[in-house]
C-alpha positions in Angstrom: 13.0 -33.4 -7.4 10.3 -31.5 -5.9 8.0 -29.1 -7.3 6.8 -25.6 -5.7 4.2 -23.5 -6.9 4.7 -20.0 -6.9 2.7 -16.7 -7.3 4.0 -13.8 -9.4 3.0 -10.4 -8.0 0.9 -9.1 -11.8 1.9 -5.2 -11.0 5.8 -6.0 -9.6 7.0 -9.5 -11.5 10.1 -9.4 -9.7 7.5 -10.3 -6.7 7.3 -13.7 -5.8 4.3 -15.7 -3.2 3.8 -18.7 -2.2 0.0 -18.1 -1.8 -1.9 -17.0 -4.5 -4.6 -15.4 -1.8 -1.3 -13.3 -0.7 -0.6 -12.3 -3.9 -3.8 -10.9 -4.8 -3.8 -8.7 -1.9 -0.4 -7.4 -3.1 -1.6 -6.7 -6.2 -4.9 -4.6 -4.9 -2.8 -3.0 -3.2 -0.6 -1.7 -5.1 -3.7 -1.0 -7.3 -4.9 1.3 -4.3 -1.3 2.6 -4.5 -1.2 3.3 -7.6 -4.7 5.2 -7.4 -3.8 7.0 -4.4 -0.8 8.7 -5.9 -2.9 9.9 -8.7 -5.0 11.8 -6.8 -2.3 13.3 -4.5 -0.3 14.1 -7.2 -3.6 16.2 -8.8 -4.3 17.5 -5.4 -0.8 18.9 -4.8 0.9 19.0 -8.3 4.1 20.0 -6.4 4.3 16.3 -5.0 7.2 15.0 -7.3 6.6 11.2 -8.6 8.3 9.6 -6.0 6.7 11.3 -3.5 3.6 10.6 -4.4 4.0 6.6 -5.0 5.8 6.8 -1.5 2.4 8.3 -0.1 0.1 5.9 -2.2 2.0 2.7 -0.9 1.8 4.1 2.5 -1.5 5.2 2.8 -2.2 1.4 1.1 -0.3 -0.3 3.4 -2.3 1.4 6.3 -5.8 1.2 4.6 -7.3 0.2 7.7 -5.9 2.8 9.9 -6.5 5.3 7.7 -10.4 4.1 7.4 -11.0 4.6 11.2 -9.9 7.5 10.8 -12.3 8.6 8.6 -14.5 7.0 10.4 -14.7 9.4 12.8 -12.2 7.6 14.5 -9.1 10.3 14.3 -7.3 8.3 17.6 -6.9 5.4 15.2 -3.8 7.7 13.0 -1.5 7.2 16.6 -1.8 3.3 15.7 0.6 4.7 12.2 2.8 7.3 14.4 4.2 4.4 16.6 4.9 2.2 13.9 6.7 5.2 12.2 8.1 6.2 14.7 11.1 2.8 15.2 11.6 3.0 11.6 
């Protein structure tokens, strides 16, 4: 019988890694998320819930884009538009 270590995601248990360095940057990610969608949501109290994790997880997912961007770097949002774009 063999054993496998596994990494459980701390903010989604359901989430499973085989690499605890992976599942740290889930998790602070899903921290940024979760911080993200906060302040959306106080920017434009309109933004239902779901809206607003949608755009935290995003915007989360694409930290690195989104950081050339501000930057000074406003080229660096196409990088997200073709990506979007096939989905």
């Amino acid at each position: 019988m063999a054993v496998e270590v596994v990494y459980r995601s701390s903010r989604d248990p359901e989430r499973l890694f085989m690499d605890k360095a992976e599942a740290d940057r889930y998790d602070k990610m899903l921290e940024l998320a979760e911080r993200l969608s906060e302040v959306l949501h106080k920017a434009v109290p309109s933004l239902s819930e779901e809206q607003g994790e949608e755009l935290g997880i995003f915007m989360a997912k694409n930290r690195d884009v989104f950081a050339k961007a501000f930057k000074s770097q406003p080229d660096a949002l196409e990088e997200l538009e073709i990506e979007t774009a096939g989905e």
